[in-house]
Short mmCIF file of the C-alpha atoms (twelve columns), coordinates in Angstrom:
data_MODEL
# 
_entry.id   MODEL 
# 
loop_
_atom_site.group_PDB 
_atom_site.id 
_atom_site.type_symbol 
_atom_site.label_atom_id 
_atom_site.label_alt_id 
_atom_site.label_comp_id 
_atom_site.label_asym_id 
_atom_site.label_seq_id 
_atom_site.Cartn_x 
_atom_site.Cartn_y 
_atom_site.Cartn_z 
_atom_site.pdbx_PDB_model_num 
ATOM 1   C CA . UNK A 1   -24.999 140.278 54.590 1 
ATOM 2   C CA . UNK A 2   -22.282 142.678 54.181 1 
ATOM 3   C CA . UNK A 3   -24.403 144.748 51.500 1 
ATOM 4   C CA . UNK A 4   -27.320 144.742 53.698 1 
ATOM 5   C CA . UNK A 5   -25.025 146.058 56.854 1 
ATOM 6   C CA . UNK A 6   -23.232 148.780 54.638 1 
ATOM 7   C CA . UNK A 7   -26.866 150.619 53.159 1 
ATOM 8   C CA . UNK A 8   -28.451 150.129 56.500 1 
ATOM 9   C CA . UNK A 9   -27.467 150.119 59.842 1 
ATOM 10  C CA . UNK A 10  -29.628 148.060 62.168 1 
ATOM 11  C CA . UNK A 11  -28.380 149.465 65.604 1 
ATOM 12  C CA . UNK A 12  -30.522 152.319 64.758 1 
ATOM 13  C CA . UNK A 13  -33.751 150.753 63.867 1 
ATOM 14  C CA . UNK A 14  -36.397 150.969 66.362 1 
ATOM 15  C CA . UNK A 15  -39.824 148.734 67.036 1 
ATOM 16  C CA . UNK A 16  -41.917 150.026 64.261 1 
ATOM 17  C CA . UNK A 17  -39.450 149.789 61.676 1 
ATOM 18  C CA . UNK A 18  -39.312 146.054 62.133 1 
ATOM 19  C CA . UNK A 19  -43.198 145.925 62.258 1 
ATOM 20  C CA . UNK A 20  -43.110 147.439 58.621 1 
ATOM 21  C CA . UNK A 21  -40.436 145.191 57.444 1 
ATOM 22  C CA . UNK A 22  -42.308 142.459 58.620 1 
ATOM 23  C CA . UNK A 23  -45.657 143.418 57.062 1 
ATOM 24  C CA . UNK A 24  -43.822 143.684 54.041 1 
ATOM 25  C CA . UNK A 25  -42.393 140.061 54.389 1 
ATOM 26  C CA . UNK A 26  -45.892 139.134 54.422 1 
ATOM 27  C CA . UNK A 27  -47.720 140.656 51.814 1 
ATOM 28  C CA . UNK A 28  -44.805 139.982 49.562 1 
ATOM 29  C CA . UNK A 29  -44.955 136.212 50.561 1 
ATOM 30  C CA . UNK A 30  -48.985 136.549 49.923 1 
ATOM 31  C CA . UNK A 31  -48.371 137.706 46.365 1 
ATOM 32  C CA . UNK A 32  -45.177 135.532 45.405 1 
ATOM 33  C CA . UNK A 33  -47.529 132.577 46.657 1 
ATOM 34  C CA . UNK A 34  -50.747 133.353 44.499 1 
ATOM 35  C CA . UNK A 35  -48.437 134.646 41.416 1 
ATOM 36  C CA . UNK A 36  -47.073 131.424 41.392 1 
ATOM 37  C CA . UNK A 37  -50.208 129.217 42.129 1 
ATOM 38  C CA . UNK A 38  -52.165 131.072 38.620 1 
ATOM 39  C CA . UNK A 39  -48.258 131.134 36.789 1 
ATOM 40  C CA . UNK A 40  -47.957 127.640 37.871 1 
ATOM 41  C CA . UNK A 41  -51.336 126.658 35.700 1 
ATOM 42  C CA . UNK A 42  -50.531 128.969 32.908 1 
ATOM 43  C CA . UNK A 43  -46.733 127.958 32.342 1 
ATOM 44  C CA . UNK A 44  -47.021 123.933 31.115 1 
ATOM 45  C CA . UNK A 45  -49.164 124.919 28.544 1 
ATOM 46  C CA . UNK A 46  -46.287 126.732 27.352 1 
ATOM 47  C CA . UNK A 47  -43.097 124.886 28.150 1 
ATOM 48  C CA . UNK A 48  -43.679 122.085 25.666 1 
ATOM 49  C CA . UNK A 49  -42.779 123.880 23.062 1 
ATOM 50  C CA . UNK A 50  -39.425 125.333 24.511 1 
ATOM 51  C CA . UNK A 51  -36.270 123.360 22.500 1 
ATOM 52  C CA . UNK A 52  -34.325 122.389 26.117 1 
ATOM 53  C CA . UNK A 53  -31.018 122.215 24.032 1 
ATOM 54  C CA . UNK A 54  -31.225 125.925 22.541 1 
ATOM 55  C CA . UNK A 55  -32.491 127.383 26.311 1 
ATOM 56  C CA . UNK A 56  -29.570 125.257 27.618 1 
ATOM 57  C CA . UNK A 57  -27.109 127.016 25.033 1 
ATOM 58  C CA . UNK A 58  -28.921 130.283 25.244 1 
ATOM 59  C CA . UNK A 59  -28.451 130.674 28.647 1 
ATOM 60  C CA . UNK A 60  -25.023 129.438 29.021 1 
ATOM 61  C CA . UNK A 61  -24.181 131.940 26.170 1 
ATOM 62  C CA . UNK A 62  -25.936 134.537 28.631 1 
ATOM 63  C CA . UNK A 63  -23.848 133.746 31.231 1 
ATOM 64  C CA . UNK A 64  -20.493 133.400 29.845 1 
ATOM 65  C CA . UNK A 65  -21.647 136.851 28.270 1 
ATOM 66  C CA . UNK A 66  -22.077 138.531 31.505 1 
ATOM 67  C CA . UNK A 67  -19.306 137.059 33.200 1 
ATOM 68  C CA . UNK A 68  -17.008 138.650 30.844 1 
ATOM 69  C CA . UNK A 69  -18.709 142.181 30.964 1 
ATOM 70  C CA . UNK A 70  -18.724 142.104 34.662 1 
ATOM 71  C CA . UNK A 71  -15.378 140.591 35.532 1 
ATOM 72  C CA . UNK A 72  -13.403 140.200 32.027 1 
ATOM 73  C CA . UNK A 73  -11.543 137.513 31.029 1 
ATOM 74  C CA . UNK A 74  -9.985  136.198 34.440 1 
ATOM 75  C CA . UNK A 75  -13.860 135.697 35.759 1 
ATOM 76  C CA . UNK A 76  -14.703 134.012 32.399 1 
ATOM 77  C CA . UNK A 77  -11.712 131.598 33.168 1 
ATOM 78  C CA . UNK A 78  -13.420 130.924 36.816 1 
ATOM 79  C CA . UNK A 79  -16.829 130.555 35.365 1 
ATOM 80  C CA . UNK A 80  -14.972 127.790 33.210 1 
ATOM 81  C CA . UNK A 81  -13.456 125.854 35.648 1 
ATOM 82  C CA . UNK A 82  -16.679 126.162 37.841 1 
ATOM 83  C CA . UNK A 83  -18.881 124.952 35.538 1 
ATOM 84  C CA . UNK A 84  -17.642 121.215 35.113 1 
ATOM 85  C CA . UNK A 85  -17.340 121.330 39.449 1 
ATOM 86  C CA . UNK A 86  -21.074 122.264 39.800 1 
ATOM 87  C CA . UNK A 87  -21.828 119.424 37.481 1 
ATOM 88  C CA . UNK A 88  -19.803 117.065 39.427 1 
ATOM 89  C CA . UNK A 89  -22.793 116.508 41.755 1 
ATOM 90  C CA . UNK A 90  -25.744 115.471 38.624 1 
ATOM 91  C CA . UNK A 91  -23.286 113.493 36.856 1 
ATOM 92  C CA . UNK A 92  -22.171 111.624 40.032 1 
ATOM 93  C CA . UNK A 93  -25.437 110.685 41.338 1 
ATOM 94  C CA . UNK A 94  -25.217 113.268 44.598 1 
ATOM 95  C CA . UNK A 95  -27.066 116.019 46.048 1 
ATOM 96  C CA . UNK A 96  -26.333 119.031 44.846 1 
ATOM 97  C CA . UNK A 97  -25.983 120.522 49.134 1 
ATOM 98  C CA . UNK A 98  -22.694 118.390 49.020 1 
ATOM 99  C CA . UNK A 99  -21.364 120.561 46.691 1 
ATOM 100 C CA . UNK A 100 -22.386 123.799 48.975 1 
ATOM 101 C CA . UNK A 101 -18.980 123.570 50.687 1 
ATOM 102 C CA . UNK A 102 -17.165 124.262 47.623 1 
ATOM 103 C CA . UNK A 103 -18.543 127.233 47.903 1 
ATOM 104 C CA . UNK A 104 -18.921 128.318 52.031 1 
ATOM 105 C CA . UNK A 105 -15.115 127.077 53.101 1 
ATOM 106 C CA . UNK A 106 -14.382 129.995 50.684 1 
ATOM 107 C CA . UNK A 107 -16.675 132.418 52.121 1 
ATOM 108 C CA . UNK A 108 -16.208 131.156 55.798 1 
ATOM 109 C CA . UNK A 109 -12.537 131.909 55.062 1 
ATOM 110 C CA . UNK A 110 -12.723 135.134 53.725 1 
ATOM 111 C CA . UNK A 111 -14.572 137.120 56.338 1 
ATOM 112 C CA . UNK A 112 -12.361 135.209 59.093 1 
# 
C-alpha cells in the first residue's frame, strides 16, 4: 500500500483511468485463469519426477541466499528465527491464518 501511494497518487485519477485499470483486472484475470486451466493439465505429468527433498533444500538454499544479498547477515538471522515460527502452525496441527498475526500486530504497529 505504501509503494502503490508513493508511484501513484490516486487523488488525481479521474473516471476513465479506473475504467482502464479495471479492464485490465479483467483480461489479466481471463488469462491467469486459462494459463492455469492448460498449465494445470500439463504440470502432473511432470511433477512426479521432481525429488521433494532436493526442491525443499534448493529452495531454502535460494532463500537464505537472497536474504543475505538483500539484507546481510542481521536479515539472515531473522529469516532463521522465522523459519521454525512459520512451521509452528504444520507441525502443531493449526491453520496456517493463526499464524497471520505474527505477522499484522507488527505491521498494524508500525504505521500507527
Amino acid at each position: 500500500m505504501v509503494a502503490i501511494n508513493e508511484l501513484v497518487n490516486v487523488k488525481e485519477w479521474d473516471f476513465s483511468i479506473i475504467v482502464i485499470l479495471l479492464i485490465v483486472i479483467v483480461l489479466v484475470s481471463v488469462i491467469s485463469y486459462c494459463s492455469t486451466i492448460f498449465l494445470g493439465d500439463m504440470i502432473p505429468v511432470y511433477l512426479y519426477r521432481i525429488n521433494y527433498s532436493k526442491l525443499c533444500a534448493g529452495v531454502l538454499a535460494g532463500l537464505s541466499a537472497m536474504t543475505i544479498l538483500f539484507t546481510g547477515w542481521f536479515g539472515l538471522m531473522i529469516f532463521i528465527i522465522s523459519t521454525p515460527i512459520g512451521m509452528i502452525a504444520s507441525y502443531a496441527k493449526i491453520r496456517k491464518t493463526h499464524a497471520m498475526g505474527v505477522i499484522m500486530l507488527p505491521v498494524i504497529l508500525y504505521f500507527m
